[in-house]
N, C-alpha and C positions, 0 to 999 in steps of 0.2 A: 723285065719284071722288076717290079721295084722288090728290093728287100725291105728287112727289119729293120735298118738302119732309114731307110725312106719313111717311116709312121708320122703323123701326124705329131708334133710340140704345142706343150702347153703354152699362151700367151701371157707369158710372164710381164709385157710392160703395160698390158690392159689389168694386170692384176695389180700391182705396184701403183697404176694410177687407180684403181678402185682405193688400194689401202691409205692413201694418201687423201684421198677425198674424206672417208672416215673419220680420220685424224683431223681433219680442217673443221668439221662439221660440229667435232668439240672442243673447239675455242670459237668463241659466238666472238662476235663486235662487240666492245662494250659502248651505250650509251652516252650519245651526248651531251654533256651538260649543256643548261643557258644560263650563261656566267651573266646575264644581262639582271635576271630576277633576281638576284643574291646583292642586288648593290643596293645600300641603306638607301633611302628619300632623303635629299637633304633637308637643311634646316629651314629654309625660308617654305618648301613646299607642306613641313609640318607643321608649322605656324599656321600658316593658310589655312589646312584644313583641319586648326583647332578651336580658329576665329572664324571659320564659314559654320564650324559647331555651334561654338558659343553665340553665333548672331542667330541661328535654327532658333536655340534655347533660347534665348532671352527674346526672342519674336513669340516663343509660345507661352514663355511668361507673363508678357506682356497681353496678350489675347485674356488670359487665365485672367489677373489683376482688373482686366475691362471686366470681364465677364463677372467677375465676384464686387466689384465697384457696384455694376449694375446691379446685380441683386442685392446690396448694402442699402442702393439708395431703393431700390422696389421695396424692400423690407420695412425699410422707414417711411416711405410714403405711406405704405398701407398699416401701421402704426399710428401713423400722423392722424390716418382718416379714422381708424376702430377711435385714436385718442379722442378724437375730436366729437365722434357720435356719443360715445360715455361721455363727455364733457356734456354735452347735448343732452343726453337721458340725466345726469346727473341734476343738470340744470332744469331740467323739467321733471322730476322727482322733489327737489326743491323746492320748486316755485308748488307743486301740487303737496307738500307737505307743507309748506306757509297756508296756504288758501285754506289745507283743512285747520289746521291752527285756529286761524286768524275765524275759521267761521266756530269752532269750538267756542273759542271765545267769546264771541257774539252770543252765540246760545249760551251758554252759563250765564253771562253778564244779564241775557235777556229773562233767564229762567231765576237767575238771583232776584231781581229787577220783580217779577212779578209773585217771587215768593215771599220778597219781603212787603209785597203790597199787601198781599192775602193776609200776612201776619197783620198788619196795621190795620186792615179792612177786621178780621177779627177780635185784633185787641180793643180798639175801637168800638165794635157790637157790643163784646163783651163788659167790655168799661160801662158802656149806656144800661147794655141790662144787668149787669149784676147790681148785689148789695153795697148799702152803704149805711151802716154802721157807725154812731157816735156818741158821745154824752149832750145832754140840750139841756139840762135843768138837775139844780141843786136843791134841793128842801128839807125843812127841817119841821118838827113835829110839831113842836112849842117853842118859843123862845128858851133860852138857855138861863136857868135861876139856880141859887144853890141847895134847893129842893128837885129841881124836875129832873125829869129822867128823859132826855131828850133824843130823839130816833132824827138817823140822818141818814137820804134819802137821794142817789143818783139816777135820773131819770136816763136812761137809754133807747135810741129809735133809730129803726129800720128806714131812711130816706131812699132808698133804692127801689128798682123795680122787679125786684126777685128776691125769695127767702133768704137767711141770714142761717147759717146751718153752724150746729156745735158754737153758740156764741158761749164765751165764757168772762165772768167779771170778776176779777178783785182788789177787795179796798181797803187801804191802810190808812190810819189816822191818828195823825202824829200832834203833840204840841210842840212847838219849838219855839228859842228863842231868837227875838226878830235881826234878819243878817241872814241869818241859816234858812238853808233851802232842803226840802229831803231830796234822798234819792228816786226822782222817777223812775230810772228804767231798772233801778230794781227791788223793788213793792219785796217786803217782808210779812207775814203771814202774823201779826202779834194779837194776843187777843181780844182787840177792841175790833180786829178786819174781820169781813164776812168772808162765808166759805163760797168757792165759786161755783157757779150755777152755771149747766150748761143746758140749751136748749135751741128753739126753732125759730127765728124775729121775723117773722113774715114784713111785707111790703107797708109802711107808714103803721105799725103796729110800735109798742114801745114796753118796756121790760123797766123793773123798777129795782133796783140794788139799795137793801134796807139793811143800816148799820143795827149793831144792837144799842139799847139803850146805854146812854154815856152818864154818867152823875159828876160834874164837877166840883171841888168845894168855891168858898168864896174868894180864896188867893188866887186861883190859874182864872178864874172871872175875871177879877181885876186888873191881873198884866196881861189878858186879852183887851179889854175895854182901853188899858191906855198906849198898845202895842210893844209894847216889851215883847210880849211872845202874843204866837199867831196859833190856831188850832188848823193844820192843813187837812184836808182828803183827797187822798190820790190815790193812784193803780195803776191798773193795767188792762188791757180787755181785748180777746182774739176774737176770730170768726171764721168762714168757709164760705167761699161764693156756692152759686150750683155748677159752677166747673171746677170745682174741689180745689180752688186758688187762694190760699191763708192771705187774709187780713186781719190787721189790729192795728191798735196803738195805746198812749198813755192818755191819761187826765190829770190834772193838778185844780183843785178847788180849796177854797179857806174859807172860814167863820169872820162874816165885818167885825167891827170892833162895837157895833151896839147889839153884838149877839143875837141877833133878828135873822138872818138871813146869808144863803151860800152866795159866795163869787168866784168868778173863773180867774186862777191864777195868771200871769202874765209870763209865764214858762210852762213847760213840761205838757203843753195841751201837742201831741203830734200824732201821725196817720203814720206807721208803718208799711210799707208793701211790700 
């Protein structure tokens, strides 16, 4: 019979190797480094692939530069061509601004051209048919004595082929002594001139301007008769076409020296227009 001292024992070196396994289980392996990746690149291998960079970059620089070359020179070509079509329209805006000019010109010149005909062609008409207006004859009443009372006597006629409108006459009559000439163009109103008369001289009709009666004594006879002094008759005389266009002018007449008879001065006879 087994006893008490025969019982079963606990397995102490299967215990002791369990506690020992535990124990190993916490302390791990540490990791092994790779002492290989920790070593710097040298220097020649950093170069290298600073200048395989820089040849990358400056190969895409270089692309860039083409690329923008090309569209510098596309840009300017299609400048060159817009330049050139405005040159073009410019040039043919030009030319079609000259043409109209130049035909402007024409037509004015042409329109001048036939407007100054028409004036001529009218002045012309009008010059044929208007009046014409002048003195033709001097007369005196009686011979000049130093009794008579002698009336002198400007004959006026209408030589035109149309009325003679608002004609008006005055006459001044002067003695002077010979040298001296009076004033034609401007007749003074004294009381030996008549008052001016105005009226209608139709076509070859004629108008008579009658001085008043003159008395002279027998002295201003005498230095008439041997020309010391002269007896002049002069004026002035206006008128109106029938296109309402003023005309006149002056006359100068004197007494001969045998007192018989008027002559036209060799001055102051002129046609105003």
């Amino acid at each position: 019979m087994a006893s008490e001292n025969d019982a079963p024992k606990p397995d102490l070196v299967e215990a002791v190797s369990e506690s020992n396994t535990t124990q190993e289980s916490n302390y791990k392996t540490p990791p092994v480094l790779n002492t290989e990746g920790q070593i710097p690149p040298s220097m020649a291998d950093t170069n290298k692939a600073y200048q395989e960079k820089e040849h990358r970059l400056n190969g895409k620089r270089f692309w860039v530069e083409v690329l923008t070359l090309c569209a510098v020179v596309f840009y300017g070509w299609v400048a060159y061509r817009q330049w050139g079509e405005m040159e073009k329209s410019t040039l043919a805006s030009k030319k079609s601004a000259d043409a109209a000019k130049v035909g402007a010109d024409q037509a004015k010149r042409a329109a001048d051209i036939a407007e100054a005909t028409q004036k001529s062609v009218d002045e012309s008409s009008r010059l044929e048919q208007r009046a014409w207006v002048g003195p033709t004859d001097g007369r005196l009443s009686e011979p000049f004595t130093p009794q008579s009372k002698t009336q002198v006597s400007i004959v006026f006629m209408n030589s035109g082929k149309t009325p003679a409108l608002s004609f008006s006459v005055r006459t001044l009559i002067e003695l002077m002594p010979q040298g001296e000439k009076p004033k034609i163009d401007v007749p003074l109103k004294p009381k030996s001139s008549t008052d001016p008369a105005v009226l209608v001289l139709h076509p070859g009709a004629i108008t008579i301007n009658n001085s008043n009666p003159l008395t002279m004594n027998e002295t201003q006879l005498n230095t008439m008769k041997d020309g010391s002094n002269i007896l002049y008759i002069h004026g002035v005389y206006s008128y109106e076409d029938i296109f309402r266009r003023k005309w006149g002018g002056t006359y100068c007449m004197y007494i001969s020296p045998d007192l018989k008879e008027i002559r036209f001065c060799s001055f102051g006879n002129t046609t105003h227009y």
